[in-house]
Residue, then its C-alpha position, 0 to 999 in steps of 0.5 A: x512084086x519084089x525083084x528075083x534076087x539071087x537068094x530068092x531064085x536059089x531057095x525056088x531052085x532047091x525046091x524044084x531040086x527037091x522034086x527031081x530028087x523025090x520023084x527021081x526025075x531023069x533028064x539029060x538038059x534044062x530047058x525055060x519053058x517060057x522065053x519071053x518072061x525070063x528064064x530066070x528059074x531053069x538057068x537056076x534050075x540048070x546050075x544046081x543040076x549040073x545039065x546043060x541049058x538049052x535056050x529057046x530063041x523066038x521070034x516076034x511079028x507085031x503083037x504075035x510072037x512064037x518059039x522057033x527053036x532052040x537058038x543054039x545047035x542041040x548036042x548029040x548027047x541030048x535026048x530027054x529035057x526037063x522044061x522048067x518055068x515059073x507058073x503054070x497059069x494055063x497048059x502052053x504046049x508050044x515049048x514043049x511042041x518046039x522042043x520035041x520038033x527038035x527030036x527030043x523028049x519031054x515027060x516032066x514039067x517043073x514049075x513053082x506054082x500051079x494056079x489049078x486052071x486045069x494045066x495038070x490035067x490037060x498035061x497028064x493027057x498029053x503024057x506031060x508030068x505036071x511037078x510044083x512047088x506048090x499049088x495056089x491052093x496051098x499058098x492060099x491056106x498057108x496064107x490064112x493059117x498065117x492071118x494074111x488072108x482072111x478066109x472069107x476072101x480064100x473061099x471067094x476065090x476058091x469059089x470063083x477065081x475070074x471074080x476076085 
């Protein structure tokens, strides 16, 4: 996997602008919705909005690690975050849990790839709006149309995606 440069995390940062801009997303703050692998993408995310970044602080006890909750103070203006992350690989609720322990709220969930593991279904049930860049589906078929997958391997994992 290519290091993240900085061109690379502005382009996926324009995209998710995008999205906020299409879907007319409203949020007083930015927070990572994934602190241990880097919040690279909401402190890009938060730089092209203009919105304060809020930083989730963990804390980590042998191989258990949990979000405690926000390492600084909230400013009393804060009342709606949007939680940004890179993946959306299975539906994690604890940031979002920490983040509304805290009082604030949270209606949208930007990430820049859905895997399709059932995320945005069980976010829709919980009042969560799912937004992505893009789905693995759609990077797959962008990948056979440019003959770097061939299709065969496409339906295999579309068929069973544990297996491939």
């Amino acid at each position: 996997i290519p290091p993240l440069t900085s061109d690379i995390v502005g382009l996926v940062t324009g995209c998710m602008y995008n999205i906020k801009i299409n879907e007319g997303l409203l949020f007083d703050g930015v927070v990572g919705g994934e602190p241990w692998t880097g919040d690279t993408f909401a402190k890009g995310f938060k730089e092209v909005t203009r919105k304060p970044y809020l930083e989730l602080d963990t804390w980590e006890r042998g191989k258990e690690r949990r979000i405690a909750s926000f390492k600084e103070p909230v400013r009393a203006h804060i009342a709606k975050v949007v939680v940004v992350q890179d993946t959306m690989l299975r539906p994690d609720v604890e940031p979002i849990e920490a983040i509304e322990d805290e009082k604030l709220v949270v209606t949208d969930v930007i990430v820049l790839d859905d895997y399709e593991y059932g995320g945005r279904e069980e976010f829709k049930k919980r009042g969560y709006n799912l937004h992505s860049v893009f789905t693995v589906s759609e990077l797959f078929d962008f990948y056979v149309e440019t003959g770097r997958m061939r299709p065969e391997l496409r339906a295999a994992i579309h068929t069973n995606p544990i297996a491939v």
